[in-house]
N, C-alpha and C positions, 0 to 999 in steps of 0.2 A: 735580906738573906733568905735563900730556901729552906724551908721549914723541914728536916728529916720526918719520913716515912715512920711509922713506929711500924718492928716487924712482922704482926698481924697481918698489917692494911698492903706490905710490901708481898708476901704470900701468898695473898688474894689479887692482888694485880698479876702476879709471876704465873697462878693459873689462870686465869681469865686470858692472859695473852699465848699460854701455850693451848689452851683448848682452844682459842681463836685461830691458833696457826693449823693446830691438825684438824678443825675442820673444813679451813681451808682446804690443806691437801686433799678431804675427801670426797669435796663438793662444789669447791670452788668461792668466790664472794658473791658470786648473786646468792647463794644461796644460805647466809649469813643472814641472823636476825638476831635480836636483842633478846626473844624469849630463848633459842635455841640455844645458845652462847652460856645464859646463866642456866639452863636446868643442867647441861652438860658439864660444867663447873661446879653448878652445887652449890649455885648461892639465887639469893633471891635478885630481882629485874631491877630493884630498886638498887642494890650492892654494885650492880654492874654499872648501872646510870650514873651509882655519885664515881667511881673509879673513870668511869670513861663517859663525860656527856654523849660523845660526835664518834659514830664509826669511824672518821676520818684520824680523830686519835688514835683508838685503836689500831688500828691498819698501821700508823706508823710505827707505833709502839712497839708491834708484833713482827714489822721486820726489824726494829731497830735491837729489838731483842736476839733475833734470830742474826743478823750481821756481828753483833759484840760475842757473839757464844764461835761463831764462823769465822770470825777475822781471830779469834784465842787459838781455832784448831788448824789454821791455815799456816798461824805463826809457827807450831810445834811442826808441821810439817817440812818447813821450810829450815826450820834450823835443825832438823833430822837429815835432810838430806846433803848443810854443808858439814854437816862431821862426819857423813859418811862418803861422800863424794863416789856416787855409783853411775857405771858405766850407761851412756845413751839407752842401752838396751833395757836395763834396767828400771831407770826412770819412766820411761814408755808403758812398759810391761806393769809398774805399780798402778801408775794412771788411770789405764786401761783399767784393770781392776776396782780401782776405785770410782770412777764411770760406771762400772758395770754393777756397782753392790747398791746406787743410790740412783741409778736409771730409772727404777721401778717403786722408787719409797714416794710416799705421798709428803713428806716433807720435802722434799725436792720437787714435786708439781706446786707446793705452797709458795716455794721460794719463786720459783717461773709467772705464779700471778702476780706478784706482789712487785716484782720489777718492770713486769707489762702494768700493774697500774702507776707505779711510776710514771710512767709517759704521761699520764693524765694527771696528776696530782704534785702539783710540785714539792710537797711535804715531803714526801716519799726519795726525791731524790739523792739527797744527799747522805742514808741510808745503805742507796743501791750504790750509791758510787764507790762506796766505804769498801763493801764486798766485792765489789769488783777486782777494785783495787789491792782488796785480798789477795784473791787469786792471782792477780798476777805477779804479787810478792811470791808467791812460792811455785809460778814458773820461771822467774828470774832469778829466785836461786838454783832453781835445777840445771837452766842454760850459764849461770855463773861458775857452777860448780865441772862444768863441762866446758866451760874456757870459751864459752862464746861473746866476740865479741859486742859490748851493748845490746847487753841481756836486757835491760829494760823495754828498747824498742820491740823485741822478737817476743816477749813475754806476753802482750796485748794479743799479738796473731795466734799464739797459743793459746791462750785464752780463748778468743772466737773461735776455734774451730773446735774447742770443746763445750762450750756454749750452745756454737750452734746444731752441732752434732749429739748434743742433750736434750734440744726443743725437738729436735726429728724424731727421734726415738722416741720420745713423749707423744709426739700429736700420732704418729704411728703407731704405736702401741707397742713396740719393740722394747728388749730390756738386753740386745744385743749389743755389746759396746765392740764387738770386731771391727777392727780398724783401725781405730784411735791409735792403737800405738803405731802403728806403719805409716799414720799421717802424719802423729811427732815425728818422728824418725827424718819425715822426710823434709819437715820447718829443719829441725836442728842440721840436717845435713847440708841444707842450702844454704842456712847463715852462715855456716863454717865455710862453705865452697867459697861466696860472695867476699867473705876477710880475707879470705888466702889470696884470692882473685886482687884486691886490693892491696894486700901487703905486696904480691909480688910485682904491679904496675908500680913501683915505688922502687928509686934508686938506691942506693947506702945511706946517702945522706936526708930522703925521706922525698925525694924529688922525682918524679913522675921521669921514667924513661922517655926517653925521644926514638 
């Protein structure tokens, strides 16, 4: 059986892993080291070594921190928007917004390394996946709450293209998020187009016209 943390030793892990992530965001991991980590923590190199032998802990630790705090606020999101049930435009337009307030946070450049070392690290992945898969719980309930149908499938595409439209901004140096919502708009309008298209190639009885 695992032995509980006593609360001290857990306090001192909880910083060690957030000063690891916002150094991240403000330098990246090459540029992580064991002295730097503990003076900016505020504990000594020996405190950090027994909490974390292997950067390689760390690192996971630090997202895995960062996805259970991410996948809490993904879920509030998502069950705000099925009690509210707001119009396409709406949903877009918050998005957008929310793109645009964490475009520019260095906690979000922390989260973008830490899924590119993913690919290298197998530790890491299932982590990334966790938060992925966040997100796309509360693009499926946005396309749930707006009647589309198999929101799950459309949910992933929404995703990537706020994803990817995050690294652009990023490696550009943009904190621009213009657009984003005219390119939801324009997923949600074609998965609706594409069901209606379907529903109505389909007879009374659910049989494909001749």
């Amino acid at each position: 059986m695992e032995e509980k943390q006593a609360p001290e030793e857990t306090g001192v892990r909880q910083r060690i892993l957030r000063t690891t992530f916002n150094l991240i965001g403000r330098g990246g991991i090459g540029a992580l080291s064991n002295r730097r980590i503990a003076a900016e923590t505020g504990i000594s190199l020996g405190s950090l070594t027994y909490h974390f032998p292997s950067q390689a802990d760390l690192l996971r630790e630090c997202l895995e921190l960062f996805v259970e705090e991410e996948v809490a606020r993904m879920e509030a999101i998502a069950a705000d928007i099925r009690a509210r049930c707001p119009t396409p435009e709406q949903i877009a337009i918050e998005i957008q917004q929310l793109a645009s307030e964490s475009a520019s946070s260095p906690e979000r450049t922390a989260e973008l390394e830490l899924h590119l070392r993913a690919v290298r690290d197998p530790a890491l992945r299932e982590a990334s996946r966790r938060c992925f898969a966040a997100y796309e719980g509360v693009a499926a309930a946005a396309l749930e709450a707006l009647q589309i149908p198999d929101p799950g499938r459309h949910a992933r595409t929404v995703v990537a293209v706020i994803s990817g439209l995050g690294l652009q901004w990023k490696s550009s140096g943009s904190d621009d998020a213009a657009g984003l919502a005219d390119a939801l708009l324009t997923i949600v309008s074609g998965a609706g187009a594409r069901a209606g298209e379907s529903r109505s190639s389909q007879g009374p009885q659910g049989g494909r016209l001749q």
